[in-house]
C-alpha positions in Angstrom: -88.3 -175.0 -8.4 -86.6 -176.5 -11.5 -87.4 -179.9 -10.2 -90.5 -179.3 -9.6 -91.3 -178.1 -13.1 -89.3 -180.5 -15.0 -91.8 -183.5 -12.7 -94.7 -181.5 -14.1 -93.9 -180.9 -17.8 -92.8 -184.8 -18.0 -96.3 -185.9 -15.8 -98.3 -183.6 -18.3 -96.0 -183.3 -21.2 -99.0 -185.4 -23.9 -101.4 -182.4 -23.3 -98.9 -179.1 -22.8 -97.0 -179.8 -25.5 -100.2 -179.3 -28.2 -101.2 -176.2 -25.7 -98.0 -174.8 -26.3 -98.2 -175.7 -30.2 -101.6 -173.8 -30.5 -100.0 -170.5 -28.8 -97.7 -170.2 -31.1 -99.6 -171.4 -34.1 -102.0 -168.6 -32.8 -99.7 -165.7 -32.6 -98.1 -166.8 -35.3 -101.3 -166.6 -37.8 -102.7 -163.5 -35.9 -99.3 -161.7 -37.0 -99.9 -163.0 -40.8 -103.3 -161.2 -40.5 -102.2 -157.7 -39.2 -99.5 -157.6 -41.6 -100.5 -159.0 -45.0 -104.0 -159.8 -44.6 -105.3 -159.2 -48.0 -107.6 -162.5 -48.1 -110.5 -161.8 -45.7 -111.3 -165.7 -46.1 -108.0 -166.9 -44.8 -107.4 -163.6 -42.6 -109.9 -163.6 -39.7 -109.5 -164.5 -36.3 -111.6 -167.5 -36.6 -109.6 -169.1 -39.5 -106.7 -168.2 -37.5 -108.2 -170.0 -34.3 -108.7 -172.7 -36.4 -105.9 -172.9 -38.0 -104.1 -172.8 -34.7 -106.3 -176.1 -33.4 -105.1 -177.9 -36.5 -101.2 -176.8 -35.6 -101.5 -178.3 -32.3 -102.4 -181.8 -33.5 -99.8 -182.1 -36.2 -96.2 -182.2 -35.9 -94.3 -178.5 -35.8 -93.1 -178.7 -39.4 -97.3 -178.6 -40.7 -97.6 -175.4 -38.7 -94.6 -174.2 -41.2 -96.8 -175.4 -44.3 -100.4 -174.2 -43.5 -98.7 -170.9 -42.8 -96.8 -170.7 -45.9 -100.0 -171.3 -47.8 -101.6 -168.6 -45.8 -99.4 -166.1 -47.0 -99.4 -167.4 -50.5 -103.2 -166.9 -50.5 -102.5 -163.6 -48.8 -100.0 -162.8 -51.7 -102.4 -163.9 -54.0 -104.8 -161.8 -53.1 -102.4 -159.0 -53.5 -101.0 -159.5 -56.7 -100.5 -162.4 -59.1 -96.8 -161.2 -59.4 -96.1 -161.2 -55.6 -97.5 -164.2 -55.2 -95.3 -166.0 -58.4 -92.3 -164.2 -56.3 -93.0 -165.8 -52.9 -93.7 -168.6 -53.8 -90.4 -168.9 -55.4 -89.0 -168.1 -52.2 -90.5 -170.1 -50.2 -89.4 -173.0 -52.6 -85.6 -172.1 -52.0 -86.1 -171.4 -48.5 -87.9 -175.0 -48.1 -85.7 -176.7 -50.0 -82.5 -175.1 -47.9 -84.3 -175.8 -44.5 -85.7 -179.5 -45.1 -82.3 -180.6 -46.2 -80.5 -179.0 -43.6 -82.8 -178.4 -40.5 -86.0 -179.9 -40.8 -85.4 -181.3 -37.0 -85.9 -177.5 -36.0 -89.2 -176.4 -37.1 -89.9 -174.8 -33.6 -86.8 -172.5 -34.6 -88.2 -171.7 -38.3 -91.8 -170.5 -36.7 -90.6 -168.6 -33.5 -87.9 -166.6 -35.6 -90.6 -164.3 -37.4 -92.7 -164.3 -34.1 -89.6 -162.8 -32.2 -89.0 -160.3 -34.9 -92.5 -158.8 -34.3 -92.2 -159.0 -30.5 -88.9 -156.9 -31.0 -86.6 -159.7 -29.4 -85.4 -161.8 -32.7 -81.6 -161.4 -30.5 -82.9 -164.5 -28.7 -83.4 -166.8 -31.5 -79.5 -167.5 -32.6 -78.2 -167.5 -29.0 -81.3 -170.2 -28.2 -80.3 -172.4 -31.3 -76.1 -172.5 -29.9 -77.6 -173.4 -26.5 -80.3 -176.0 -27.0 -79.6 -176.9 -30.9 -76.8 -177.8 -32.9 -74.8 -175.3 -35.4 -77.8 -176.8 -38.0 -80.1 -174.1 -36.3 -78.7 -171.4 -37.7 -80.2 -172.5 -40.7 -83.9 -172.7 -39.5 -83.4 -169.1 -37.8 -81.7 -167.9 -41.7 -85.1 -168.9 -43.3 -87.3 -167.6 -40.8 -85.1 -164.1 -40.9 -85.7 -164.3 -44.7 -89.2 -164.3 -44.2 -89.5 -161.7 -41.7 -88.0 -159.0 -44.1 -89.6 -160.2 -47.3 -93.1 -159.6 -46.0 -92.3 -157.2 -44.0 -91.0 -155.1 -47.4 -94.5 -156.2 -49.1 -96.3 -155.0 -46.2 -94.5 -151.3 -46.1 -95.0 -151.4 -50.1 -98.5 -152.8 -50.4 -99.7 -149.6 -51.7 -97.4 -149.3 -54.3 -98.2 -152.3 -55.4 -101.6 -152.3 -56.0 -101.3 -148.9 -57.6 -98.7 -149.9 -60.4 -100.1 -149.5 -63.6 -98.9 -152.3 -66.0 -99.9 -150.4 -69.0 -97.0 -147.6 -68.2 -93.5 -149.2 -69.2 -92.1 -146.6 -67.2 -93.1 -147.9 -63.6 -91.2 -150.7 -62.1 -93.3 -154.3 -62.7 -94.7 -156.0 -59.5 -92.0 -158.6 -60.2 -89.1 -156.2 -59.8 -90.9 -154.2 -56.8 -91.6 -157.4 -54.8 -87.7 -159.2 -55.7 -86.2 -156.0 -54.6 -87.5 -156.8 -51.1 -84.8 -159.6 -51.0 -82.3 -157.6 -53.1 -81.9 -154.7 -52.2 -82.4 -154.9 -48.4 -79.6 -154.7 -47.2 -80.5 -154.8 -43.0 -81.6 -158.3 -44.3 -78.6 -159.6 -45.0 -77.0 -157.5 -41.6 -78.5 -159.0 -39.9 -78.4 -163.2 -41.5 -74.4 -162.3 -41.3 -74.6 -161.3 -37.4 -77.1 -164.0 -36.7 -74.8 -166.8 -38.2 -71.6 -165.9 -36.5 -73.7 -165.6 -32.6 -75.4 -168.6 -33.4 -72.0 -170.0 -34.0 -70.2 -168.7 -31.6 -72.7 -169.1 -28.9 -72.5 -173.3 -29.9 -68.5 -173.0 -29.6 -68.3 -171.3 -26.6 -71.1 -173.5 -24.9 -69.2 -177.0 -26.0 -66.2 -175.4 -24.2 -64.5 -177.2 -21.1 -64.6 -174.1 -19.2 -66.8 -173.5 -16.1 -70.1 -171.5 -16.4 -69.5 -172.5 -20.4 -73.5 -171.6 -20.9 -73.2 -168.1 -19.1 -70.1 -167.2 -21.1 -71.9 -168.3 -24.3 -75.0 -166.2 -23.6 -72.7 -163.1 -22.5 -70.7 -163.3 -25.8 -73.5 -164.1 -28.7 -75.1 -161.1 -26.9 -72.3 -158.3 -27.2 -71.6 -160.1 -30.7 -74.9 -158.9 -31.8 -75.0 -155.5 -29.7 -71.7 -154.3 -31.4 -72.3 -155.9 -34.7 -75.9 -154.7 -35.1 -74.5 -151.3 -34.0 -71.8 -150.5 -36.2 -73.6 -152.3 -38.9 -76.4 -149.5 -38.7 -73.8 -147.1 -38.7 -71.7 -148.1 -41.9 -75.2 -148.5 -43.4 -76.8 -145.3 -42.6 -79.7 -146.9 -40.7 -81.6 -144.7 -38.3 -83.6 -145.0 -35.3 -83.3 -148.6 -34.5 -80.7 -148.6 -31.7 -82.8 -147.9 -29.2 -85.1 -150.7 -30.0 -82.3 -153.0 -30.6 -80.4 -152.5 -27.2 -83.8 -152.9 -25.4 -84.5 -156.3 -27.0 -81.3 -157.1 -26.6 -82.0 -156.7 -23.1 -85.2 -159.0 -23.0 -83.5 -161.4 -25.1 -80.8 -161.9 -22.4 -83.2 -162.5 -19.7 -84.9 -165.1 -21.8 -81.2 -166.4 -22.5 -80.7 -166.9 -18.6 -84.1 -168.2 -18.0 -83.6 -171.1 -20.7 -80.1 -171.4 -18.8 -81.8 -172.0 -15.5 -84.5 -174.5 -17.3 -82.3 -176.8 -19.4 -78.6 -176.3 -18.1 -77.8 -179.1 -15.2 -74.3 -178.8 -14.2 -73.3 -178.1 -10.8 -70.0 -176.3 -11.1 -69.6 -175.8 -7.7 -69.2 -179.5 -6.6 -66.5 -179.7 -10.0 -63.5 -183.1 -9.1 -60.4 -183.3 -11.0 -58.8 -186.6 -10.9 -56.2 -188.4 -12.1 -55.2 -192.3 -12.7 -53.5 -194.4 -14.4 -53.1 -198.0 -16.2 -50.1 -199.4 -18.2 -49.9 -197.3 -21.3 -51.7 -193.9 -19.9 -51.8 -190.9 -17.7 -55.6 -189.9 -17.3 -56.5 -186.4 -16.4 -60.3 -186.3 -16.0 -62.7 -183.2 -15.2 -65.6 -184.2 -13.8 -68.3 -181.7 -13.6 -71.5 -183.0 -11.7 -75.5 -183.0 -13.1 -77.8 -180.5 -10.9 -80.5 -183.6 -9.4 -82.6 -183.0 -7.2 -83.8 -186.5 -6.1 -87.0 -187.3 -4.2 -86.7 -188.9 -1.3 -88.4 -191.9 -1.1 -89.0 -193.1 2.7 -89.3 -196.9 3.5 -90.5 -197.2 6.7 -91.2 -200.6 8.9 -93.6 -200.8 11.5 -92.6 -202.4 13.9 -95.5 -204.5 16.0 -97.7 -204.5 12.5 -96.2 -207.1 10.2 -99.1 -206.8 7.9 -97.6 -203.0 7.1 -94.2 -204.2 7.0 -92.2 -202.7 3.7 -95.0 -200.3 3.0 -93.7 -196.7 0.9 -95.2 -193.8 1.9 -94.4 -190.2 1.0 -92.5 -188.3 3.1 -94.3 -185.0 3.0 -97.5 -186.4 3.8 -97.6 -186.5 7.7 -95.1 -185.3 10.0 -95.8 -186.8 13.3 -96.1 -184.7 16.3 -94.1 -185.3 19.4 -96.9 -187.5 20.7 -96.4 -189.8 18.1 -92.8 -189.7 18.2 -92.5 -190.7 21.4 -94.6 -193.5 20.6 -92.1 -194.6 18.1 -89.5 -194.4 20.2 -90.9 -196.3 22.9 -91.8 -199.2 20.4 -88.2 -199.3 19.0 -86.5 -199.5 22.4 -89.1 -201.9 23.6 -88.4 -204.1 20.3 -84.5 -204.0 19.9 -84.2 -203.8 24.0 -82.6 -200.4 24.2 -82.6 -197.5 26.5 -85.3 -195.1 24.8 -83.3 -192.2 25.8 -80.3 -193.1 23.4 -83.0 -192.5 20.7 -83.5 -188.8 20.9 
């Protein structure tokens, strides 16, 4: 089954690859406008359908910039002050992801996406399996993000009801910066992402059989354990429930990118060992998981015009009829007793 999708995605990979890009273009943008949709314009589910169209045709890292001027519109729509903040963020975080990870833009978008499907757990285990240790930068930004507009979103009201005139109040400035601040889940969970996105690329680099299982196994419990005593030192309720059960779904998806991308056969592992004039060699070799297509040459015998002709081997099985036949011809042609061929 694995073969058989990896000859499909490769045979059709110039038109699912843009398909895939507008999904995710698609939720992404239809998750901008239930959360901080304050510009009609930009915030409708045509704009978003066509924004997602453009996404698909550009490279990943122009799904990161329409969206960021999205929200920026959003913001400005909002308030002048919120949208002066975030786009002050969204300077540092750009400037931290483009010179650091700007090869994992797929990372940067899906990290906010998981978030509001409840399974962000997946994200820094994914980037130590399939990405180098830059990931975790990519998956910082997009964590960032998350919380800063999920903060504006919670305190939207309070925003548009400040009133500037009353020195009292707290400015916009100091309600929207103490999103980043003062949240201190944020940076919970930046900490526990780094160290399983790290750990999940050491463990998975290892020379240890079933490297990628033991990799997914411990970035999971690091986050389980972490997340949970976290929550506890910090007094944060009611999210343990919902943190164990995406930590669930995010170790399913963890085993089903396994099955998709990891190729070694440890079962058929060699250990050998040689030597020239100057060393010892003690070599591990682990075998790639290839499942080759069999590609039948077959000679006709009595038909030299079809000599050396390919055919595919699932497309006829003869019949005994027409093995017999066959039989018959080769005995008749290399003067053997047809019996010797059953």
């Amino acid at each position: 089954m694995k073969d058989r999708f990896i000859r499909f995605y490769s045979k059709y990979e110039t038109w699912l690859f843009p398909v895939i890009k507008f999904f995710v273009a698609l939720t992404l943008f239809a998750m901008i406008n239930a959360h901080i949709g304050f510009m009609e314009a930009v915030s409708s589910w045509p704009a978003a359908f066509v924004f997602a169209l453009v996404c698909a045709l550009l490279p990943v890292n122009a799904m990161i910039w329409l969206a960021a001027a999205v929200v920026l519109a959003d913001m400005y729509a909002l308030s002048l002050e919120v949208a002066v903040t975030t786009l002050v963020l969204f300077a540092a975080l750009f400037f931290l992801y483009f010179r650091f990870a700007p090869e994992n833009g797929i990372m940067a978008v899906l990290t906010p996406v998981s978030f509001g499907l409840r399974i962000p757990y997946i994200m820094p285990v994914a980037g130590g399996l399939l990405r180098g240790i830059s990931s975790v930068f990519a998956v910082i930004c997009g964590t960032v993000v998350y919380y800063y507009l999920d903060g504006i979103h919670q305190n939207a009201g309070t925003l548009t009801s400040v009133d500037t005139a009353d020195a009292d109040q707290p400015s916009r400035f100091d309600i929207s910066i103490g999103q980043l601040l003062g949240n201190k889940e944020m940076y919970l969970v930046i900490a526990i992402f780094t160290v399983t996105a790290v750990v999940v690329w050491i463990v998975r680099r290892m020379e240890v059989d079933y490297a990628w299982t033991l990799a997914i196994i411990s970035g999971m419990i690091i986050e389980i354990a972490g997340l949970f005593v976290g929550y506890l030192v910090l007094g944060i309720n009611g999210k343990t429930v919902v943190m164990l059960a995406g930590s669930i779904g995010s170790m399913l998806i963890a085993f089903i990118l396994q099955f998709l991308f990891m190729n070694l056969d440890y079962a058929r592992t060699e250990r050998v060992q040689f030597e020239d004039d100057d060393y010892y060699y003690y070599v591990k070799a682990v075998p790639k998981k290839m499942v080759s297509v069999r590609d039948v040459q077959v000679k006709h015998f009595g038909n030299t015009g079809s000599m050396g002709k390919r055919i595919e081997h699932t497309r006829h099985v003869p019949n005994a009829e027409e093995e017999e036949h066959s039989r018959r011809v080769l005995a008749k042609e290399f003067d053997i007793d047809e019996d010797l061929l059953k």
